[in-house]
Each structure stands twice: as C-alpha cells, then as structure tokens.
C-alpha positions as CSV (number, residue, x, y, z in Angstrom):
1,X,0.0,0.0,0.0
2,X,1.1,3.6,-1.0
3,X,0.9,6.8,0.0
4,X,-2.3,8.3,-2.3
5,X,-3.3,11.9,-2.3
6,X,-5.3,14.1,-4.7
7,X,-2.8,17.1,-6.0
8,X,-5.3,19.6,-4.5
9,X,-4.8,17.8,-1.0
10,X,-0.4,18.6,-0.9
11,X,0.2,21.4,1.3
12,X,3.9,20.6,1.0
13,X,6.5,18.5,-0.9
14,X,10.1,17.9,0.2
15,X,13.5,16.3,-1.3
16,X,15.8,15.5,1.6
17,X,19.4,13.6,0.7
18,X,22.4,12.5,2.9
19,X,25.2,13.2,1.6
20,X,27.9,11.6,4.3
21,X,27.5,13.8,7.6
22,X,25.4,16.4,6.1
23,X,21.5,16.4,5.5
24,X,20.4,18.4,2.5
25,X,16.4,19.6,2.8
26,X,15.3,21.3,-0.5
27,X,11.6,22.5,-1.3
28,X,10.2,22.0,-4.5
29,X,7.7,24.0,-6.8
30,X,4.1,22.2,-6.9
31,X,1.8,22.5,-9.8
32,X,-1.1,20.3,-10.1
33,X,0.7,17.0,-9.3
34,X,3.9,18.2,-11.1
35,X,6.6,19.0,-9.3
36,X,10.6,20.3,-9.0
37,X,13.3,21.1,-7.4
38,X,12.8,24.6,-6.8
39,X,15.7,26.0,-7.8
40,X,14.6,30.0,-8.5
41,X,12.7,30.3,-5.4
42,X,13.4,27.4,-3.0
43,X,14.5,27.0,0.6
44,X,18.0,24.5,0.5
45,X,19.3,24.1,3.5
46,X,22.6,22.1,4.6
47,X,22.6,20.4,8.4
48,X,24.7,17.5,10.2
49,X,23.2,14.5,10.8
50,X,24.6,14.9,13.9
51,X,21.2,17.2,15.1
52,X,18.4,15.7,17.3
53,X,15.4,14.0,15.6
54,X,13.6,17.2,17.1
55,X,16.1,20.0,15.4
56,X,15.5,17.8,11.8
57,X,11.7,18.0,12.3
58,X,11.9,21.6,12.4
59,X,13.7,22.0,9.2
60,X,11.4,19.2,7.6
61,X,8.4,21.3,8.5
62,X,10.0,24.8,7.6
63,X,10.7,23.3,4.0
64,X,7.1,22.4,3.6
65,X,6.2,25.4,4.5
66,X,8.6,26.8,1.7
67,X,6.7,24.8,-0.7
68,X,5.9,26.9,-3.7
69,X,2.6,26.2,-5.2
70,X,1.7,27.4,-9.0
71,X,-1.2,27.3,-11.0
72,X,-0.9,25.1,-13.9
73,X,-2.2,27.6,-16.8
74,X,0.3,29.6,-15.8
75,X,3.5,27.4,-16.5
76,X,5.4,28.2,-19.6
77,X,4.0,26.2,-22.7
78,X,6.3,25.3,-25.8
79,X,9.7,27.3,-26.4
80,X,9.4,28.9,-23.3
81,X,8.8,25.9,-21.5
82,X,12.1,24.5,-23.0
83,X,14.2,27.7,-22.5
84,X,13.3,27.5,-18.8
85,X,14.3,24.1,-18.8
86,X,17.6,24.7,-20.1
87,X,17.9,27.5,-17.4
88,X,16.6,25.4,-15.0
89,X,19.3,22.5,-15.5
90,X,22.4,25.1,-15.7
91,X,20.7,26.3,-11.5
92,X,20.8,22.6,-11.3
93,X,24.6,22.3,-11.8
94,X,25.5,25.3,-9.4
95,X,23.4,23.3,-6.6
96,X,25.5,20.4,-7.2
97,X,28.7,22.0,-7.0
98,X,27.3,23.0,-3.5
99,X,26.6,20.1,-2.3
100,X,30.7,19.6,-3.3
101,X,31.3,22.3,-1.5
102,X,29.7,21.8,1.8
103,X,30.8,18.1,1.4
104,X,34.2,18.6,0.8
105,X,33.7,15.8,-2.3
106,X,36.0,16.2,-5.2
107,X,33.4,15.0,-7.6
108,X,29.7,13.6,-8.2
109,X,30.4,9.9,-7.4
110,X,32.1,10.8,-4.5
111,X,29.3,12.5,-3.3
112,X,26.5,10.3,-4.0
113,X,29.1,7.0,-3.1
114,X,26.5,5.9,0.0
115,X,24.3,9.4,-0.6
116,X,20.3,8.2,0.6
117,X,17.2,10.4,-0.7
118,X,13.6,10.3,0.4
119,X,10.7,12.8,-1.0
120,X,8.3,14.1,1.2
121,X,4.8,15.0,1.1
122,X,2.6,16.6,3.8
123,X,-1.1,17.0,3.8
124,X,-3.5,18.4,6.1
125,X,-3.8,15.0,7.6
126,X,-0.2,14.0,7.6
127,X,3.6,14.0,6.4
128,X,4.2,10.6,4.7
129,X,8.1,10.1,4.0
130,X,9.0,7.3,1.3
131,X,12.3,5.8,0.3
132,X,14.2,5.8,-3.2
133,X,16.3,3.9,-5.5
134,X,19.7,4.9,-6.6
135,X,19.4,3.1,-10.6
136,X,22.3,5.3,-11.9
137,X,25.4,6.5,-10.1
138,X,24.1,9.8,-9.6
139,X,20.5,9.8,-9.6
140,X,17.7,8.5,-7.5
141,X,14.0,7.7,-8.5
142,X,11.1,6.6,-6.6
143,X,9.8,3.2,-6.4
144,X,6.9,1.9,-7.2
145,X,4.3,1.2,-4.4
146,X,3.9,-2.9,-5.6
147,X,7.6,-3.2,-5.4
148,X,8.7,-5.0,-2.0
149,X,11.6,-2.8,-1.6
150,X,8.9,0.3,-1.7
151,X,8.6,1.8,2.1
152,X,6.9,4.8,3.4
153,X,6.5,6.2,6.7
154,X,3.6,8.1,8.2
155,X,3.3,10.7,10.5
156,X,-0.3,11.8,11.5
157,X,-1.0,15.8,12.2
158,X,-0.5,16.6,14.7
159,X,2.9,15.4,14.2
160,X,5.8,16.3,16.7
161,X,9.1,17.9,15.2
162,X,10.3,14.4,17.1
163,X,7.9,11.9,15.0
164,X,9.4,13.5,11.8
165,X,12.8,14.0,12.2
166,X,12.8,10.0,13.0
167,X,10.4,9.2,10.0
168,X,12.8,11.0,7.4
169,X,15.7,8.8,8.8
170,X,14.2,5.9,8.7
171,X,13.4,6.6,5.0
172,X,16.7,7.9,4.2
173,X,17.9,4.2,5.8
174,X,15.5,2.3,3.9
175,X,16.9,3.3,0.6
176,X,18.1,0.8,-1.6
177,X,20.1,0.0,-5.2
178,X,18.4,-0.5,-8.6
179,X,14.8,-1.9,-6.8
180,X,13.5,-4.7,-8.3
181,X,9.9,-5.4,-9.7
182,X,8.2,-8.1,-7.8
183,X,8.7,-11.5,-9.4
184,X,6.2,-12.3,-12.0
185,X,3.8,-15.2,-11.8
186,X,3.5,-17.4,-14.3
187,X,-0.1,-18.6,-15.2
188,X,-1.2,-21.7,-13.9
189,X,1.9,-22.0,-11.5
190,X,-0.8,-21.3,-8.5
C-alpha cells in the first residue's frame, strides 16, 4: 500500500538527501501534481546528521512550509517551456557544486558513493516520507508502491518535530540500489 493523495490535497512536498554527515532539505515547486526542485525560489538548506530527531523536524516542517505552489495555466508552454528548462538544468549544476562544496567531495560519485534520498509529502492529515532507489550512479528515482523494496513512513497531524525528524531517517535508511519489480507469476503456476 502507498501513500495516495489528490494534488489539491499537498500542502507541501520535500527532497531531503544525505550526503555523508550532512542532511540536505530542498523544497520544491508544486503545480497540479507536477513538481521540481525549486531552484529559482526554494528553501536548501545544509545540516549535520549529527542534530536531534527534534532540530531535523523543524527544518522538515519549515521546508514544507517553503513549498511553492503554481497554478498550472500559468506554466510556460512550448519554447518557453524549454528555455526554462535549459535554465533550469544550468541552476541545477550550481546546486550540485554546492553540495561539493559543503561536502568537501572532489566530484559527483564521490558525493553520491553511500548518498540516501527520500521525497516528502505533507497534507493536512499527515507528512508521509517514502524511500528511493539509486538506478544510476548519480541519480535516484522513486519506487513503485507494488515493489517490495517500496517503504513509506507516516506521520499523522498533529505530528511532533520528534515523530518526523525519525520518520525522514528511517526513510533515508530504507533506501536501496536499482529496486527490483516483484517477481512475475507465471499462469497456472498457482
């Protein structure tokens, strides 16, 4: 079982990495079910994973908060779509060569060598926090909810700062390397 939501129903969505002993907490630009690193307007901040489930919470919930929603007629259509696409991926290069910076990593695959990710969404009812797959050296994706490597973790609201700063670690923990599909049954075999 996944986490389901209508788009409507998001009142925040969340990226969080660990890159060695720093957590990285970026909020992301919400459209109708679309969303994206929000690179132009977003909160990124950098903390140790030394901090107290408590002091994570906070900065989970302050990133949802920073959430920026848009209206979906208003998104750039056709060329301008892909000219803001092409800026967007050059912002997307500078916030890498952050993460080198506050990392002291020489290069990507250094960085992302035992780097974790989880996405977050919140709703009025809850924060749910689900783990990821890292499929290419660099890059992580989300797995499917039939998969049995998919895990999420619930918070209800009220949720303690507490309650979420553990969620998002145990998220971040329960990441996992190019996730497997279940195994396929073959007719008749049952």
């Amino acid at each position: 079982m996944s986490f389901k939501s209508l788009p409507n129903d998001i009142t925040g969505e969340i990226e969080i990495y660990r890159f060695g002993a720093f957590y990285r907490l970026t909020s992301v630009m919400y459209a109708s079910g679309l969303q994206n690193t929000d690179l132009d307007h977003g909160l990124d901040e950098f903390l140790p994973t030394t901090i107290s489930d408590a002091e994570f919470g906070v900065a989970i919930r302050r990133c949802h908060d920073a959430t920026r929603f848009e209206d979906w007629d208003t998104l750039p259509m056709g060329d301008a779509a892909k000219a803001e696409i092409r800026e967007w991926k050059k912002k997307l290069v500078l916030w890498k060569h952050k993460a080198l910076e506050m990392t002291g990593c020489k290069n990507l695959d250094e960085l992302y060598e035992d780097a974790r990710y989880s996405s977050s969404s919140r709703t009025k009812d809850m924060y749910a926090f689900s783990n990821s797959s890292r499929d290419k050296p660099t890059e992580f994706s989300s797995i499917p909810g039939h998969f049995p490597d998919y895990r999420e973790f619930i918070v209800k609201q009220p949720a303690s700062d507490e309650m979420l700063g553990q969620a998002a670690r145990a998220a971040l923990d329960a990441g996992v390397r190019n996730a497997l599909p279940p195994p396929r049954v073959r007719r008749g075999s049952i």
